[in-house]
Structure formats: C-alpha cells, structure tokens
N, C-alpha and C positions, 0 to 999 in steps of 0.2 A: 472499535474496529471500523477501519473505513472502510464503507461499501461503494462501487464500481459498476454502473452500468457499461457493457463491451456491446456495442449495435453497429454489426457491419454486415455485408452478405455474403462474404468469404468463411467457412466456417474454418480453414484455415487460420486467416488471421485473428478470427476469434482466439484460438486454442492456443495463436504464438502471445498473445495480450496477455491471458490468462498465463501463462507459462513465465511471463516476465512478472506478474505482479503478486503472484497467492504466496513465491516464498519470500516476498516481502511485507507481508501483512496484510495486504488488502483482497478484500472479499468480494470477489466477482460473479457477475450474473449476463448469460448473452444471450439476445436475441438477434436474429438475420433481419427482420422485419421494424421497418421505423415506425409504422402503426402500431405494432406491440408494443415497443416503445415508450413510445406517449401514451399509452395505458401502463405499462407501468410505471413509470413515473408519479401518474396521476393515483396510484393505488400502494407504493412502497417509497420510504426514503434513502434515498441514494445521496453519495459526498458530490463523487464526481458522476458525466456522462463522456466515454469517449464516442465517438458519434461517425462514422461515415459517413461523406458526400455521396459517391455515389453509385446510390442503392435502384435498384429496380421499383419500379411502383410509387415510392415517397421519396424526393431527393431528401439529401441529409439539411438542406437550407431549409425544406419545407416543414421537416419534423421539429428540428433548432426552434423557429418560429411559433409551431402548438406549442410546444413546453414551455417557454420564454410566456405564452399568454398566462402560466396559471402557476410556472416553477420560476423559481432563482437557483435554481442546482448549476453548478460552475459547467459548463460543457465545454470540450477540448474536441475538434474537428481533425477528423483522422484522412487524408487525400492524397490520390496520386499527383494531382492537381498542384501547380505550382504556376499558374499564371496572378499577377499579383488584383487581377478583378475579382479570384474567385475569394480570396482571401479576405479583401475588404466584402464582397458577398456575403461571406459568412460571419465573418464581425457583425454587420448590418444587423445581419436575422438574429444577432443575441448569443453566438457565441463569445466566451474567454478566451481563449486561445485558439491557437493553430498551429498544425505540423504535417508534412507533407512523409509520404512512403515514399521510399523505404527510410524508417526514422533508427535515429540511434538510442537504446536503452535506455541509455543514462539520461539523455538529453529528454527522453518521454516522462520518465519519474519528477526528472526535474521539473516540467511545468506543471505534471499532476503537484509538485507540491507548493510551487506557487503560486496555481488558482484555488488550495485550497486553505494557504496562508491569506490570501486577497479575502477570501469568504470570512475569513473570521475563522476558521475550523482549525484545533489545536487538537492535535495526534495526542491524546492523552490516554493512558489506560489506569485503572486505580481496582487494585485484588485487597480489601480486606483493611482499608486506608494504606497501603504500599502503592503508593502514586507513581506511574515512569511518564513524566514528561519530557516528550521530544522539542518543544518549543523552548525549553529552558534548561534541556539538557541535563535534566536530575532526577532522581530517584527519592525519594522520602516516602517516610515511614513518620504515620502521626505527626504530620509537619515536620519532622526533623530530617538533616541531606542527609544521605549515605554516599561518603567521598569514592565513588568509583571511576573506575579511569574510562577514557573513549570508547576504549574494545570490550569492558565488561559494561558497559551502558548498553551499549550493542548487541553485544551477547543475549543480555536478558529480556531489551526489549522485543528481540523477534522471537522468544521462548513466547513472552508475557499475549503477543497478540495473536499468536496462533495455536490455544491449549489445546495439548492432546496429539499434536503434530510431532514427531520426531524426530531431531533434524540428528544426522551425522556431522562429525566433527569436519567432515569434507566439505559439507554442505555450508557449515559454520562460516569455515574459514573464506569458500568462494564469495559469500556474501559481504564479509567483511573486509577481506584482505584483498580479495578480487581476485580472480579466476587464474592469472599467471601469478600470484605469489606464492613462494619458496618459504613454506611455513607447515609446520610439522600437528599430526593432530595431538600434540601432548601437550603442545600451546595453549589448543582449547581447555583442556583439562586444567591447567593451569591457572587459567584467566577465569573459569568455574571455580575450582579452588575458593582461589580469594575472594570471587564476588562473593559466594556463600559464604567466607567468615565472615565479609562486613556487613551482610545483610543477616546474618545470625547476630550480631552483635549490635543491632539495632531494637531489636527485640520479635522482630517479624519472624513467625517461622516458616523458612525458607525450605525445611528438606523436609515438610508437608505439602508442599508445592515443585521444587523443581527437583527434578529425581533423572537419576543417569539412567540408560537404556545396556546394558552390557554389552559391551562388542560395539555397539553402534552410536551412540550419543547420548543426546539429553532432550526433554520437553518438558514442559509445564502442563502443572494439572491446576483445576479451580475448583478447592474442595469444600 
C-alpha cells in the first residue's frame, strides 16, 4: 500500500487530495503544520510527501530542507506560486517535483507515479503468493501469469489494495472507464466473471477472497 503524507494549511485542500487519492489505492495522512511534518516523517514511513509552500510559520522550502537532512522520501511541492525562481527554490531545497494550483488530477497522480518509479518503488501487492504487479502489469499465482485483460487487471488491482472497502459497480467503472463513459454496470459484472474463472483456474482461491456485495458491488477480503 502506498502511504501519502498531504501537509498543507487549507484543510480544504487537504480533504480534495485525500478525495482524489484513497479511491485509488493510496493511504493518506494530513497535517496543516510543517513542524508536524518533519516529525512525522522522522517517526513513520511514507512513499510520497505532497508538501505546501505556503504555509504559516514554516515555509514548505524550509520543511523540504529538515527532511532532505535525514529522509530520501520523493516530495512533490504543491503552490499557487508559478514564478519560475520559486520552482528552481524548491528543486534547490531537495524537492522531486513540482505542480502549481489549481493542478489537474490526472496530471497530479501522474507525477506521484513517476517520483515513485524514480525512487525505485514498485506498486506491488502479493495476498497468499497471488502477486498484482503494476510495474509489469501481471498477476501470478506461484510464479505462474494469469492472462487477464487491462480492465480486469484493474478491476482486481483496486479490490486487492484497498480490503474491506466496497466499491460499486459505479465506482468501478468511473475509475476505470473514466467519469463520462457510456458503460453499463453489468460490464463490471462481467469483467468479474471471467477474472474469477481465470483466477480459479490457477489454483488460487479467489471466492474466499473477493465476494460480491448484493445490490451494490464487490471488495476484497484478506483472510
């Protein structure tokens, strides 16, 4: 599971960060405070830090800075700030990246996932030897592939990272299909289906683990 420091002073955009990232797998924690911060850091391990410039009391250059003394965690600078001194500023102080507000979703996941491909860190989840590697795009069981297609890759792997969560077949489809497509939830159902024979037919068992919700979806359990 990837874990998410969110350190800004708007709890606001705390709540919209968190909103764009927990139904995609990743495990968030926020503080307003960049002193807190760099205490936690210094006391939990995190993947990423999205980091605010500018905060009341500790700019986001000076917090970048203590962490950079004692961490290598990838940090992504979050700012309304769009002049190009602050940007090389914040390079400077030891951040990865940079993205100014108002940022676009896709484009924020995006670099979360290539300072966390830069780092070395591979999204991998493994229940009982049934490995879902996102880096390689495959699913195995006892080293062996299970040939599934893009959409049930996807399907299972947001089941597999977030046990116990229940997504609807709405939820499913926004995720994958993306929010204006013309896709039925029987689709899901479908694409559940078959991923379930071919992951029964590996030898894993699959419907002690993923189980339909009636009326409303599917989730993953880790039993």
């Amino acid at each position: 599971m990837i874990k998410i420091l969110l350190v800004d002073d708007e709890t606001r955009m705390l709540d919209l960060l968190e909103l764009y990232l927990e139904p995609i797998g990743f495990t968030c924690e926020k503080t307003i405070s960049g002193a807190v911060a760099v205490e936690k850091v210094k006391s939990n391990r995190y993947d990423v830090v999205l980091l605010d410039i500018m905060m009341p009391e500790v700019s986001g250059f000076h917090v970048c800075k203590q962490i950079r003394a004692f961490s290598n965690v990838p940090i992504i600078m979050l700012t309304a700030r769009e002049a190009k001194e602050d940007v090389v500023r914040g390079l400077k102080s030891g951040a990865d990246d940079y993205i100014t507000k108002p940022f676009n979703e896709e484009e924020l996941i995006a670099r979360i996932d290539a300072v966390l491909r830069r780092s070395g860190h591979e999204n991998t989840m493994e229940i009982n030897e049934l490995t879902w590697d996102e880096s390689t795009h495959e699913l195995t069981y006892m080293d062996q592939t299970i040939p599934l297609t893009p959409k049930e890759f996807s399907i299972i792997g947001y089941l597999i990272k977030k046990p116990n969560r229940v997504y609807s077949r709405e939820q499913l489809i926004d995720l994958i299909w993306g929010m204006d497509a013309d896709t039925e939830g029987r689709t899901i159902d479908s694409h559940v289906r078959n991923m379930r024979e071919k992951v029964r037919k590996s030898g894993f068992p699959i419907d002690d683990h993923l189980k339909t919700v009636w009326g409303v979806g599917y989730k993953w359990v880790n039993e």
